[in-house]
FIBA-58629 format. One record per residue (C-alpha): x, y, z; residue in three letters. Coordinates in steps of 0.001 Angstrom, whole numbers, padded with zeros to 6 digits, always signed. Layout:
<nodes>
XYZALA...
</nodes>
This chain:
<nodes>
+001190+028963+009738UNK+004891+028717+008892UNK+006397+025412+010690UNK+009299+024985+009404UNK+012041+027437+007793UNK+015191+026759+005855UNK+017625+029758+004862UNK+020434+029111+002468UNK+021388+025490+004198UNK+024682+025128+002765UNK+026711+021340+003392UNK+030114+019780+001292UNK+031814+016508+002079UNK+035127+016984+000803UNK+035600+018693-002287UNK+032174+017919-003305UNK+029385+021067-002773UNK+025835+019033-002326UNK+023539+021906-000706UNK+024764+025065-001936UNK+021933+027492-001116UNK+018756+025323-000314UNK+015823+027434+000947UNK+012277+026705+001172UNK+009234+027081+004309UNK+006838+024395+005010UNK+003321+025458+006374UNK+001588+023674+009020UNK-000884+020617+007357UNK+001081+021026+004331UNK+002998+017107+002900UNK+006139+018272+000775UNK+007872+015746-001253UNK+011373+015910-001709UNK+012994+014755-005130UNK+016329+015025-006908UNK+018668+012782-008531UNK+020533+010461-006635UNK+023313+011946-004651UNK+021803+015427-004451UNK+021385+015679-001049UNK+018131+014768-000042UNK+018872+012373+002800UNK+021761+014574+003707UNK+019127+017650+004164UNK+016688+015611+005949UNK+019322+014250+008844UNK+020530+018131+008867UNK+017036+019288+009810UNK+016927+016242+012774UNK+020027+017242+014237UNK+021795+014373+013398UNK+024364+016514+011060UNK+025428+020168+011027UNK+024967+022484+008053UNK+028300+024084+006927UNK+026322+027208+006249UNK+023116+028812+006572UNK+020288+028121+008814UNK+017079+026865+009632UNK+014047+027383+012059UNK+011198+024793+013896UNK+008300+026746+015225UNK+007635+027266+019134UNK+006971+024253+020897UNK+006605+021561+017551UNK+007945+018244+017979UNK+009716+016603+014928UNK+009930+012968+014250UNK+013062+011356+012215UNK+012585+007709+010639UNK+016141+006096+010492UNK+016816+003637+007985UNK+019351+002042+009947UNK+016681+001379+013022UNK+018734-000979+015723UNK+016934-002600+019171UNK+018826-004245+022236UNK+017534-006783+024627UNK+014840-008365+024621UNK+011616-006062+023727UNK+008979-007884+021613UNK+008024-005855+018455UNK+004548-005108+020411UNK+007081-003756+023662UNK+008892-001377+021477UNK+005805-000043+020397UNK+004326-000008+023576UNK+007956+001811+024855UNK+006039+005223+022779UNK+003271+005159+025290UNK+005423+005703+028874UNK+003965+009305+029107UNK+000824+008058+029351UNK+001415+005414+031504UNK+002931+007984+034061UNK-000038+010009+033757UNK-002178+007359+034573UNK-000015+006633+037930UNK-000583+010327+038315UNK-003927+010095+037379UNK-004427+007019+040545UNK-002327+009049+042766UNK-004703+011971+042631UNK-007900+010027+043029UNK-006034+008669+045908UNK-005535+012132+047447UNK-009075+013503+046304UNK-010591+010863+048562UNK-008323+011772+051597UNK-008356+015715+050967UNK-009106+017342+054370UNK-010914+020325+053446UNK-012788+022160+050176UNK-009818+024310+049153UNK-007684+021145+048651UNK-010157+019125+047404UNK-011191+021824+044461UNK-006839+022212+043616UNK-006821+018853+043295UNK-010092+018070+041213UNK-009164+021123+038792UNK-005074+019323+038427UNK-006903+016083+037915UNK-009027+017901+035079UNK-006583+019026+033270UNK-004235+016592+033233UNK-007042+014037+032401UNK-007492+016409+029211UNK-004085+015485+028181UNK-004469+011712+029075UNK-007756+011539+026900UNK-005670+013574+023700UNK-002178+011267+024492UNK-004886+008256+023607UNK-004864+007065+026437UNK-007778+005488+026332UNK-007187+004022+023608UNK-002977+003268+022971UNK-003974-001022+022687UNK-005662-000411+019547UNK-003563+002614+018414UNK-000473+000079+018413UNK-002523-002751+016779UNK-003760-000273+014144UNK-000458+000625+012884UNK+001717-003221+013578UNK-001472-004610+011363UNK-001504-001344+009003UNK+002355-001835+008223UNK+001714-005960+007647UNK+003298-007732+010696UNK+001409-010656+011613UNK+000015-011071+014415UNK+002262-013684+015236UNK+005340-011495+014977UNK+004151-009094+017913UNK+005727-010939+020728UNK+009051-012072+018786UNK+011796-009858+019962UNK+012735-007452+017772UNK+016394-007669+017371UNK+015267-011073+015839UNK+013409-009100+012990UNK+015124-008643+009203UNK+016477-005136+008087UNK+013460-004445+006723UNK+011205-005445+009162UNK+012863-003444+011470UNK+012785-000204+008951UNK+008801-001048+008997UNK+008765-001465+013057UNK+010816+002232+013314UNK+008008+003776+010738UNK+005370+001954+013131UNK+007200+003634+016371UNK+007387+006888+014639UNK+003615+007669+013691UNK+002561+006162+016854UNK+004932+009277+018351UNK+002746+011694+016079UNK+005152+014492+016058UNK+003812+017675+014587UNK+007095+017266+011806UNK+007131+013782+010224UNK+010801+013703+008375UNK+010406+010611+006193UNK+013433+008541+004275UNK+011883+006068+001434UNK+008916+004960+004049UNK+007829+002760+001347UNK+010684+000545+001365UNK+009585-003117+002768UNK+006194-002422+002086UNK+003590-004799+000143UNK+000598-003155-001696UNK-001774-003269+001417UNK+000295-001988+003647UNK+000994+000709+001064UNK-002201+001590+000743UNK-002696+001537+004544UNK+000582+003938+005182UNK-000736+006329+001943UNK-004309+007115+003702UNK-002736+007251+006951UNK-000562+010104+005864UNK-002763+011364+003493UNK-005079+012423+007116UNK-002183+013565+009129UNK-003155+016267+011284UNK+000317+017084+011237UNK+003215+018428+008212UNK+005462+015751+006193UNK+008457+015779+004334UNK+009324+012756+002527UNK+011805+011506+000419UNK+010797+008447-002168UNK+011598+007373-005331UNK+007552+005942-005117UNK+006056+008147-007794UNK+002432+007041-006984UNK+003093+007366-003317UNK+004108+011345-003746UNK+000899+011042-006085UNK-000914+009830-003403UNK+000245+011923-000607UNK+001887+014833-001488UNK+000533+019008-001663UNK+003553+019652-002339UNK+007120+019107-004026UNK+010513+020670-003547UNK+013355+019670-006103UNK+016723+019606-005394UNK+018237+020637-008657UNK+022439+021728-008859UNK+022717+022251-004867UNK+019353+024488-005155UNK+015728+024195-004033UNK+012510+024735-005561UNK+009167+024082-004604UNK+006282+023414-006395UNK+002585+023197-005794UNK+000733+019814-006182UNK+001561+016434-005829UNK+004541+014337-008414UNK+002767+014587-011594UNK+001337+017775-011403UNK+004974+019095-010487UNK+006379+017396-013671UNK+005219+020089-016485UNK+005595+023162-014184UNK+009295+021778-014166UNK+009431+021611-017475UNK+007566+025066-018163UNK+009995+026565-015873UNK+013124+025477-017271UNK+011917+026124-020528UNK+010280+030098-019539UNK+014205+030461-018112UNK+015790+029315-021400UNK+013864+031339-023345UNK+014864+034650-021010UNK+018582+033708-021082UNK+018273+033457-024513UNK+016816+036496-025542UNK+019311+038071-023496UNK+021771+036554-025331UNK+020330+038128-028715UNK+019784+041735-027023UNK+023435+041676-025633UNK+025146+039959-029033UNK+023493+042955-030799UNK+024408+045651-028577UNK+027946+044375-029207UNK+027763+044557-032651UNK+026481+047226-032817UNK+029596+048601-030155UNK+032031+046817-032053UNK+030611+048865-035554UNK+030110+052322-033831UNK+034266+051691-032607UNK+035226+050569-036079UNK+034270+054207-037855UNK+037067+055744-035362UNK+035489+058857-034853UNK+035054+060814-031494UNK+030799+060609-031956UNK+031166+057373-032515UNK+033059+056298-030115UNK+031067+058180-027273UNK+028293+056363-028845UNK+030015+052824-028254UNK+031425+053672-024805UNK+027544+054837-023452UNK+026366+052071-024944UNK+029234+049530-023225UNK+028243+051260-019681UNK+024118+050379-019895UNK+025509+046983-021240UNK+027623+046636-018222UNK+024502+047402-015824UNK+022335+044278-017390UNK+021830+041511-014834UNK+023293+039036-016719UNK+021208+035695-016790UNK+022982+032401-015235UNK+022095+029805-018392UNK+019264+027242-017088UNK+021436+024246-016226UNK+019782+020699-015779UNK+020694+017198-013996UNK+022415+015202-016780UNK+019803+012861-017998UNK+020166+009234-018868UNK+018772+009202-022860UNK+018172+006124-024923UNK+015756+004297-026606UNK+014853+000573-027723UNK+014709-001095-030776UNK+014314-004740-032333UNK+016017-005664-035352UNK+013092-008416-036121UNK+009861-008720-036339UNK+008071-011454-034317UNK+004308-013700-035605UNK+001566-012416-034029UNK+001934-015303-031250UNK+004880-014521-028773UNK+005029-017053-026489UNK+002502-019449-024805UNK+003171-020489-021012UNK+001268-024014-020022UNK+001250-025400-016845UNK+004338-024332-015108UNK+005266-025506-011823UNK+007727-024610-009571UNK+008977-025726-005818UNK+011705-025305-003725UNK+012708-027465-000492UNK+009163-029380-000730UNK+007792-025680-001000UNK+005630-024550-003567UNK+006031-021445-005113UNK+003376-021428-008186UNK+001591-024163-010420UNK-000855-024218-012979UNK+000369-020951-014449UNK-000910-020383-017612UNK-000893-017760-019953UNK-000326-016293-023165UNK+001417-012993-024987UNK+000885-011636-028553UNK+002880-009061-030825UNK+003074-005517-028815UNK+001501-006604-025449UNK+002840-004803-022391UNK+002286-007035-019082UNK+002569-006560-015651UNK+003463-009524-013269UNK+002121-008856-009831UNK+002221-011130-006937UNK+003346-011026-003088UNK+006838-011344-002449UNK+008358-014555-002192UNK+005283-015616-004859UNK+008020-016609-007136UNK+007715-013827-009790UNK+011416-012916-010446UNK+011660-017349-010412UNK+008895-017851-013198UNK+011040-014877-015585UNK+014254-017117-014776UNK+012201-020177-015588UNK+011185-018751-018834UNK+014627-017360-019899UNK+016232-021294-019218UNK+018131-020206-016434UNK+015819-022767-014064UNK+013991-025814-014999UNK+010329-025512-013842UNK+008827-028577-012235UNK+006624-029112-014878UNK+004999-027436-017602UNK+006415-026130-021115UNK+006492-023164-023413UNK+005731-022939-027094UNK+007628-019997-028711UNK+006318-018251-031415UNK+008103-017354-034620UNK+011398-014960-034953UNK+011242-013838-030685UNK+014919-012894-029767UNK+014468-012339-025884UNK+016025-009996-023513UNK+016124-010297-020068UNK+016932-007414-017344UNK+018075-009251-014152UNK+017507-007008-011143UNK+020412-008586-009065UNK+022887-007819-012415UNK+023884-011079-011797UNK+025542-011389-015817UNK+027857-008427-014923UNK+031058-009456-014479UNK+032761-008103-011259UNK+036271-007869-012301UNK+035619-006202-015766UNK+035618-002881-016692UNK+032411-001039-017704UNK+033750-000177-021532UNK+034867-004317-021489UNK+031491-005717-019851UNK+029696-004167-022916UNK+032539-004614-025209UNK+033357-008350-024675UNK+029282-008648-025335UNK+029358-006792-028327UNK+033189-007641-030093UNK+032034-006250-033663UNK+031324-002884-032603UNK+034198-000444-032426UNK+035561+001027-029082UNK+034012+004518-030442UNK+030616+002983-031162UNK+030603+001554-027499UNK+032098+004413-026154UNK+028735+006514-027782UNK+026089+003757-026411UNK+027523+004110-022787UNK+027786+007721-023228UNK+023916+007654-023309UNK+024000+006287-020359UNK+026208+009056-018488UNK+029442+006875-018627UNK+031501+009378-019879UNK+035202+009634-019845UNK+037039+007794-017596UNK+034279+006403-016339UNK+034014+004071-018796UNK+037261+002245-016945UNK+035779+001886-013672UNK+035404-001735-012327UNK+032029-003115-011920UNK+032767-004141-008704UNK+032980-000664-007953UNK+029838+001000-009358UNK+026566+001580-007084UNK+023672-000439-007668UNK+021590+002446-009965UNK+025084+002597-012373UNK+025616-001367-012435UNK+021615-001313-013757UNK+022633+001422-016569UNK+025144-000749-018182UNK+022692-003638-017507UNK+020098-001690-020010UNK+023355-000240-022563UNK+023709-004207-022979UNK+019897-005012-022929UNK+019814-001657-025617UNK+022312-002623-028418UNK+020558-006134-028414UNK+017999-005232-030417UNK+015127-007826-028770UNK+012052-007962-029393UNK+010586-009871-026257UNK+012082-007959-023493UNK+011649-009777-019878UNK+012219-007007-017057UNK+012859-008105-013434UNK+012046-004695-011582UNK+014022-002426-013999UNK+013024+000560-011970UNK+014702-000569-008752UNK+017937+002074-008134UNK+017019+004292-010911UNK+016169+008140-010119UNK+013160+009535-010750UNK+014375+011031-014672UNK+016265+008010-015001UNK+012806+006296-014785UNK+011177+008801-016877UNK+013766+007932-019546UNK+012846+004461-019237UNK+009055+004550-019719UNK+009685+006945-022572UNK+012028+003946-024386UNK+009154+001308-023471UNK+006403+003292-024538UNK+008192+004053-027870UNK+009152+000151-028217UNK+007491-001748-031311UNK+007891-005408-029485UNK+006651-007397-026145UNK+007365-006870-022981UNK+006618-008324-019529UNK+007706-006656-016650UNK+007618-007685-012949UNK+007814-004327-011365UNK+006833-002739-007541UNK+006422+000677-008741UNK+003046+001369-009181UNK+003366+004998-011620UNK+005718+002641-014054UNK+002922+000237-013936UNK+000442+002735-015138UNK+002880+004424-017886UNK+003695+000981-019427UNK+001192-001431-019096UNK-001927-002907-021387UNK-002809-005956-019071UNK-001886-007059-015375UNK-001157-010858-014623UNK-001282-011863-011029UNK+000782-014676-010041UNK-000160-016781-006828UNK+000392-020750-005856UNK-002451-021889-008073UNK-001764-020054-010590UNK-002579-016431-012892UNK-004992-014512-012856UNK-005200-011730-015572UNK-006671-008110-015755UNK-007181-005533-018432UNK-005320-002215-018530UNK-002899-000892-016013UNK-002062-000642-012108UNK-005297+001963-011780UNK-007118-000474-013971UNK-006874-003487-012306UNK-007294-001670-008823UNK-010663-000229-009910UNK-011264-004389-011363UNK-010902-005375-007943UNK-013040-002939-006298UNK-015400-004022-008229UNK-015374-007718-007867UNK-014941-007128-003881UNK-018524-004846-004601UNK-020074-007681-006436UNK-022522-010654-005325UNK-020343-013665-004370UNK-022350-015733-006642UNK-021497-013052-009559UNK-017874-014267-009318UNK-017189-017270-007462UNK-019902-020046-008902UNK-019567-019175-012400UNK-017365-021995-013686UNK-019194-025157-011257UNK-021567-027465-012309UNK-025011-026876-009853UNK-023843-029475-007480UNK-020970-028188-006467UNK-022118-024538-006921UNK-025023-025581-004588UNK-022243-027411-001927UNK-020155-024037-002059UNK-023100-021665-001268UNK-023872-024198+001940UNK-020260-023632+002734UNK-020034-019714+002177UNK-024042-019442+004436UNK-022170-021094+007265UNK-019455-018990+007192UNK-021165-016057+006867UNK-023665-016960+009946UNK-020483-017377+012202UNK-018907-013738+010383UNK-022268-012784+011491UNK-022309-014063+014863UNK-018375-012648+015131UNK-019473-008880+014012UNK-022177-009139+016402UNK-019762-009607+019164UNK-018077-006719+018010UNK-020725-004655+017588UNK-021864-005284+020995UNK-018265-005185+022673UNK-018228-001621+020669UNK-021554-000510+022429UNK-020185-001317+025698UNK-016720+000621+025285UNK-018945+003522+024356UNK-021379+003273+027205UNK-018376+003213+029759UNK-017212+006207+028043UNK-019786+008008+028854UNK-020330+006972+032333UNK-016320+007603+032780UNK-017254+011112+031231UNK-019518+012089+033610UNK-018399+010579+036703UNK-015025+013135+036133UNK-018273+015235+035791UNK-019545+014594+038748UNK-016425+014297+041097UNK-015670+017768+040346UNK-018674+018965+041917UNK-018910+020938+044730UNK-021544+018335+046639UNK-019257+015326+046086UNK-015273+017034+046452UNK-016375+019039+049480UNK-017597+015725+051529UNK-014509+012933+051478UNK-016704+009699+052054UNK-018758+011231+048492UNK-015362+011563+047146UNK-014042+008319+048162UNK-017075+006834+047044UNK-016494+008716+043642UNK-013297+008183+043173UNK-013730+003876+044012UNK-016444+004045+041195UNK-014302+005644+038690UNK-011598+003279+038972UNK-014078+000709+039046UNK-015233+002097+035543UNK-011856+002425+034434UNK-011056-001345+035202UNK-014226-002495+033173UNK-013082-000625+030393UNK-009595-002301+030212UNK-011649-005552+030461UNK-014568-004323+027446UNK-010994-003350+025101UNK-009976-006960+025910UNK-013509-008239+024953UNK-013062-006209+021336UNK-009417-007036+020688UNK-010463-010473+021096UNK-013729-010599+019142UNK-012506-008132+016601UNK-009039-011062+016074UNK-011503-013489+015419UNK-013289-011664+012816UNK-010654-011183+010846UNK-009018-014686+011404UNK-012881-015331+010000UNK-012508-012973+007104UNK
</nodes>
C-alpha cells in the first residue's frame, strides 16, 4: 500500500534551484534512505513533507488517516519537566482513557437497567481495545525501554531537561518520537549523539518498525543496517533504488554508466546523419538536396538525450615520498589525566610498515588526546615512544585547529607549501572542488566539510608516510567519503585512524585497538571483525577468557568472587522471573474479568456489576504494584550485570 506520494516537489531559496522535480512513493513497511551531497536538499525535503516549509511547486500526498512523526534537530523544552516527564508527556491519551476507562466502571456499577448497562459494557470494550494497543498497560517500561535504548542513565531521568546538552536533547526528541510511533517516521541524522550500543539498540529498533521510515544519514552502516530502500537526490532530481546503501552503490553506477552509453551512441547516430546531410547538400543537386532535407526532418523528430550529469566529486589520492623500517612506531606506557581525572594508562601498543588501525573507545576515553599526545602537541603523564626509522607523520585534526582563520584558502596551502607555484597549488585544490574564486575565500568563512578538504589538500601534498586521522570522515558527504577510502586503500604507508563511522571502519581497517582507562586492547580485522570477536568472547566460558594470565591462587580467589556474584545474578533473575509470572497471571485474570463483566448475568444485576467492577480495579491496582516489583528487580539486575 502506497503511504506516501511526492509529485514534482519543486523548492529555490533565492537564486539557487535545490528540488527541481523530486518525485518518488513510499509503500507502507517500506525504510527509504535518503542520500545526496551536501546541500542538495535533503533536510529541506524532509521539513517540506512535515509541514514545517512550503514547496514552491508541485505536490505531495499522506494516505487516509496516517500519522507522521518529524525529529527536529533543534529539539527545545521549557520549565521544569524531567527527561522521564517529557517522555511521559507522549502518554496523555492514555492517561485520559484510563480516567475514561474509571469513569465507566463507575457508571456500569450504578446503571439502572440492562439496556444501559449493555451500551456501556460494549463503549467500555472498545475503548479498552484501544487502551490495551496505546500500551497502556505497559507505557512504564515502553519509556524505560527507549531512555535506556538511546544511553541516558538512569540517573539522568529525573534531571530537567532544559538542563540536558544539545545532543542529549537531539537523543531525548528521537526518544519522544518513537515512543509517539507514528505510522511515518521522518528522520534527520538520528545517529548523531549516539555511542555504539545505543546504535545498535536504535538500528534493531527500526529495523522492526511496524511502521515506514525515511531517513537522512551520512551513517553508511546504519542505511546498511536499516534501509529497503534508497532514494538519491542527484542535480535537483530523485531516484530510488532497491536495497539498502551498498547494494544501491553499483546500480548507481550501472545506471549512470547504461545512460552514458545511450547519450553517446546518440551522439554517433546523429554526428553521422549530419554528415551525411552536410555531403548530400554539398553535391547541389535537387535529389540531393530532397535527400538532405528528409533526412534533417526524421533528425529533427529524435528525442534528443540530456548528457548524464554527475555531483562534482572530490578526487585525490595519497602518496609518501619515503619509505619507512619495518617498525613504525612503538607506544609504552602512556598515561594521561586531566583535573585529577584519568583518561587512559598503561596503553601499549605497537605498528609496523602498511598496518591500517582503528582506535575505538567511548567518548571522552581520550582517543583524539592519545593522537595529540603522540604527534607532541601534549605531554602524556608518563610513558614514551620509540620511532622507527625514516616515519614522516601526518596528522588530520578533526577540529582544523592548524587552519588559519584569517587566511585565504589558496594562502593556507600556499604559505605551507612556498616552493610550489601558484598554478601547482591552484591544481591540488582544484582536486578538491576549490575552483575559481573559490580559492580566495577566507577560512573563516568556509563550512566545516570545505575547512576539512583543504585540511586533506595540505595532509595530500605532504607526502607522509604515517598518517594519524582524528575522525577524517566527520562533515564529508557520502562520495566525498568514498573518495577517501579509495586514497587510503591505495596508500603504501601506516595509518591509524580514530573514526565513528562504522562502513569506513570496515573499508580501511586490518586491526581494531580499543582504548579504555587501563589501557588497549587489540583485535584482528575490521569493525565486522572485531564485532563478531566480541560475540564470541561474550559466548565463551568465563574461565576461557578471564583466568588465563593468573597464577592458580588468584585464578582460584577470582572464581570465588565471580560464584558469588553469579548466586546473587541468580537470586536477582529469579526475582524477575517471578515478578514476570505475576504480571502475566494478572493479565489474564484482568482479561477475563472484562470477560466476565460483559456478561449478561453480571451487567444486568448492579450489586454483580459493582462487585465486578471493585475487583477489576482491584486487579488493575495490583498490577501497577507487580510493574513496580519488576522495574525494581529488573534495576537491580542490571546494576548486578
Amino acid at each position: 500500500m502506497i503511504i506516501l506520494s511526492v509529485q514534482n516537489l519543486q523548492k529555490a531559496f533565492g537564486g539557487n534551484q535545490v528540488l527541481k522535480d523530486v518525485s518518488f512513493v513510499l509503500q507502507d513497511h517500506q525504510r527509504m534512505g535518503l542520500v545526496g551531497v551536501n546541500g542538495c536538499g535533503k533536510s529541506t525535503l524532509l521539513k517540506i513533507l512535515a509541514g514545517i516549509e512550503d514547496a514552491d511547486d508541485g505536490s505531495f500526498s499522506l494516505g487516509k488517516d496516517l500519522t507522521l512523526g518529524y525529529m527536529e534537530q533543534q529539539f527545545a523544552v521549557s520549565g521544569e519537566k524531567t527527561v522521564y516527564d517529557v517522555l511521559k508527556d507522549v502518554f496523555i491519551p492514555v492517561f485520559q482513557m484510563e480516567e475514561k476507562l474509571r469513569r465507566m466502571e463507575a457508571d456500569m456499577a450504578s446503571a439502572q437497567n440492562e439496556t444501559e448497562l449493555k451500551r456501556l459494557g460494549d463503549a467500555y470494550e472498545r475503548l479498552n481495545f484501544l487502551f490495551e494497543k496505546a500500551d497502556g498497560y505497559a507505557w512504564q517500561s515502553s519509556i524505560a525501554g527507549v531512555l535506556a535504548g538511546l544511553g541516558f542513565e538512569k540517573h539522568q531521568w529525573d534531571q530537567p531537561a532544559h538542563l540536558l546538552s544539545g545532543g542529549e536533547l537531539t537523543r531525548l526528541c528521537l526518544a519522544r518520537l518513537l515512543l509517539q510511533k507514528p505510522d511515518l517516521l521522518l528522520l534527520d541524522e538520528p545517529t548523531n549523539h549516539l555511542d555504539l550500543e545505543a546504535l545498535a539498540w536504535l538500528e534493531k529498533y527500526l529495523s522492526e518498525y511496524k511502521g515506514a521510515v525515511i531517513v537522512v544519514s551520512h551513517d553508511r552502516y546504519f542505511l546498511d543496517k536499516i534501509c529497503t530502500h534508497i532514494t538519491e537526490l542527484l542535480l535537483g532530481t530523485a531516484e530510488t533504488y532497491q536495497g539498502n546503501y551498498s547494494a544501491y552503490m553499483p546500480q548507481r553506477t550501472e545506471r549512470f554508466e547504461i545512460r552514458m552509453r545511450a547519450w553517446e551512441q546518440q551522439q554517433k547516430l546523429i554526428a553521422r546523419e549530419e554528415s551525411i546531410i552536410a555531403r548530400y547538400k554539398s553535391f547541389n543537386r535537387e535529389k540531393s538536396i530532397k535527400a538532405a532535407e528528409s533526412r534533417e526532418k526524421r533528425l529533427e523528430k529524435i528525442e534528443r538525450l540530456e548528457r548524464p550529469e554527475d555531483e562534482h566529486q572530490v578526487r585525490f589520492s595519497f602518496h609518501a615520498k619515503r619509505r619507512t623500517g619495518d617498525d613504525v612506531m612503538a607506544v609504552r606506557d602512556y598515561q594521561k589525566s586531566f583535573d585529577g581525572r584519568t583518561l587512559f594508562s598503561n596503553v601499549h601498543f605497537d605498528l609496523r610498515a602498511g598496518d591500517r588501525v582503528a582506535l575505538l573507545g567511548p567518548n571522552g576515553i581520550g582517543k583524539s588526546t592519545l593522537l595529540r599526545c603522540i604527534m607532541g602537541e601534549l605531554t602524556p603523564d608518563a610513558g614514551y615512544i620509540r620511532w622507527g626509522a625514516n616515519v614522516d607523520c601526518g596528522y588530520y585534526d578533526q577540529k582544523q585547529s592548524s587552519l588559519h582563520p584569517n587566511k585565504t584558502v589558496l594562502d593556507e596551502v600556499w604559505d605551507a607549501f612556498p616552493r610550489m607555484d601558484q598554478s601547482e597549488v591552484r591544481g591540488a585544490l582544484g582536486l578538491f572542488l576549490f575552483t575559481g574564486e573559490d580559492v580566495f575565500m577566507p577560512i573563516s568563512t568556509l563550512s566545516g566539510g570545505e575547512r576539512g578538504r583543504v585540511a586533506l589538500t595540505k595532509l595530500m601534498l605532504q607526502k607522509d608516510n604515517l598518517l594519524l586521522l582524528d575522525e577524517p570522515t566527520n562533515h564529508l558527504d557520502m562520495d566525498s567519503r568514498e573518495v577517501l577510502e579509495d586514497a587510503l586503500e591505495n596508500f603504501e604507508g601506516t595509518i591509524l585512524s580514530v573514526s565513528h563511522d562504522r562502513y569506513f571502519i570496515n573499508r580501511f581497517a586490518n586491526r581494531v585497538l580499543v582504548l579504555s582507562e587501563n589501557g588497549i586492547k587489540e583485535y584482528r580485522g575490521n569493525f565486522d571483525d572485531y564485532q563478531a570477536r566480541l560475540a564470541w568472547e561474550n559466548a565463551r566460558p568465563t574461565e576461557d577468557i578471564r583466568y588465563a594470565d593468573m597464577t592458580k591462587t588468584e585464578a582460584d580467589k577470582e572464581k570465588k568472587k565471580v560464584r558469588l556474584a553469579k548466586e546473587q545474578k541468580k537470586t536477582l533473575k529469579n526475582n524477575v522471573a517471578m515478578a514476570e509470572k505475576q504480571i502475566a497471571d494478572l493479565e489474564a485474570q484482568i482479561e477475563n474479568q472484562e470477560a466476565l463483566m460483559t456478561t449478561a448475568d453480571v451487567y444486568a444485576v448492579p450489586e454483580k456489576a459493582a462487585a465486578a467492577a471493585r475487583e477489576y480495579q482491584r486487579l488493575k491496582d495490583a498490577l501497577n504494584d507487580a510493574y513496580a516489583a519488576w522495574e525494581e528487580a529488573a534495576e537491580a539486575l542490571e546494576n548486578a550485570e
